[in-house]
C-alpha positions as a printed NumPy array, in Angstrom:
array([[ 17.871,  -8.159, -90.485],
       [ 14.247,  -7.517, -90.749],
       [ 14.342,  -5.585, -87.157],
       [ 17.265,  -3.627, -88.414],
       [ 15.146,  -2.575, -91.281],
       [ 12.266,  -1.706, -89.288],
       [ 14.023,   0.487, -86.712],
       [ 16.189,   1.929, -88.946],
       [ 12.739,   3.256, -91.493],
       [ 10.211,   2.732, -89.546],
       [ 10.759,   3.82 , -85.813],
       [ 13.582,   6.028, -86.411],
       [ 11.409,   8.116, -88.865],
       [  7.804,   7.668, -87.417],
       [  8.592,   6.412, -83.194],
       [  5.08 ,   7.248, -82.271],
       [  3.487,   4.998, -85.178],
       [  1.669,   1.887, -83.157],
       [  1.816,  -0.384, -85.972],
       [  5.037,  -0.695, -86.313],
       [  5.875,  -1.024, -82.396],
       [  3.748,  -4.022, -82.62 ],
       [  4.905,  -5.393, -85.728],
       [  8.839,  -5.25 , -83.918],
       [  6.727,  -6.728, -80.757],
       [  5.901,  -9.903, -83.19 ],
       [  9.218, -10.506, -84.476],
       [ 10.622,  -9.753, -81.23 ],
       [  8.047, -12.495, -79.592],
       [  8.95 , -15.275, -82.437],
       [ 12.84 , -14.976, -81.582],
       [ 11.965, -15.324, -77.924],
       [ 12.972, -11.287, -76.829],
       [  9.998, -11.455, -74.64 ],
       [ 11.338,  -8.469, -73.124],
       [ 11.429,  -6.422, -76.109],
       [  8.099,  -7.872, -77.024],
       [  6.836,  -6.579, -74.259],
       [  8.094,  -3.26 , -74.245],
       [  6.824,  -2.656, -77.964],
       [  3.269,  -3.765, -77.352],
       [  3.247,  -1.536, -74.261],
       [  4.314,   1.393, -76.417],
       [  1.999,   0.214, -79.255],
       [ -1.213,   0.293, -77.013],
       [  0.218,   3.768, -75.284],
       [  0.23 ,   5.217, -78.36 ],
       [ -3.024,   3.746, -79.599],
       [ -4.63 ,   5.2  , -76.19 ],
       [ -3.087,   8.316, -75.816],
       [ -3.717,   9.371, -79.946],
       [ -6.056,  12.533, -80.687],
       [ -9.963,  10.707, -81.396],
       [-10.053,  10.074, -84.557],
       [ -6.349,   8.93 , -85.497],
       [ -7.592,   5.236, -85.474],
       [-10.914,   5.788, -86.784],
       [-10.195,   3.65 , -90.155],
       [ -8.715,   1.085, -88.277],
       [-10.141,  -2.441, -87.709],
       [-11.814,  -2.258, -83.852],
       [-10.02 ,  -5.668, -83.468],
       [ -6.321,  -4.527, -83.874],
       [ -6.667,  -3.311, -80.052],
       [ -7.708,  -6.074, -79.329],
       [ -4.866,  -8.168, -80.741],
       [ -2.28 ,  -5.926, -79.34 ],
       [ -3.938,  -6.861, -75.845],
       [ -4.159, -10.17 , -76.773],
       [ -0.664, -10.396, -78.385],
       [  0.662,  -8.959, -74.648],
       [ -1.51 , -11.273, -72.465],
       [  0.457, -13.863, -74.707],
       [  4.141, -12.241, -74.232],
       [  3.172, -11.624, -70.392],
       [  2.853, -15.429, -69.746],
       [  5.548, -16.737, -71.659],
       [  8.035, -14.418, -69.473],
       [  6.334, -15.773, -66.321],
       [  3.994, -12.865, -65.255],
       [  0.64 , -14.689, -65.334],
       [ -1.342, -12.568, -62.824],
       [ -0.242, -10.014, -65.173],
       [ -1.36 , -12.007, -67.743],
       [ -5.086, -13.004, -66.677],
       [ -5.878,  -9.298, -65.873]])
């Protein structure tokens, strides 16, 4: 239900908004989807990345670095630990 809710306000109105992507990525990891984990946190640090300076300015310097960490995490549990350890 909750990802229901999420895709149907959150991405389908705002699909480039990073937060969300890895909010889905969490729920997604905790139900075991590690697939659809991944792909989220992918798109959440693409997004993050690729954003005009200045569009993440506000935000904590450590959310980054949780969405790295949070993939590092989904990379090993589906197996890819070279991946994983880069």
């Amino acid at each position: 239900v909750a990802l229901t809710i999420r895709e149907e306000n959150g991405l389908a109105l705002t699909p480039a908004n990073a937060h969300c992507h890895a909010e889905m990525a969490m729920v997604f990891m905790k139900v075991g989807e590690i697939d659809l984990a991944e792909t989220h946190l992918r798109l959440a640090l693409r997004i993050w990345r690729e954003a005009p300076k200045g569009n993440f300015a506000n935000e904590p310097k450590h959310r980054f670095g949780d969405m790295c960490h949070y993939l590092a995490v989904v990379l090993d549990r589906g197996k890819k630990h070279d991946e994983a350890s880069k």
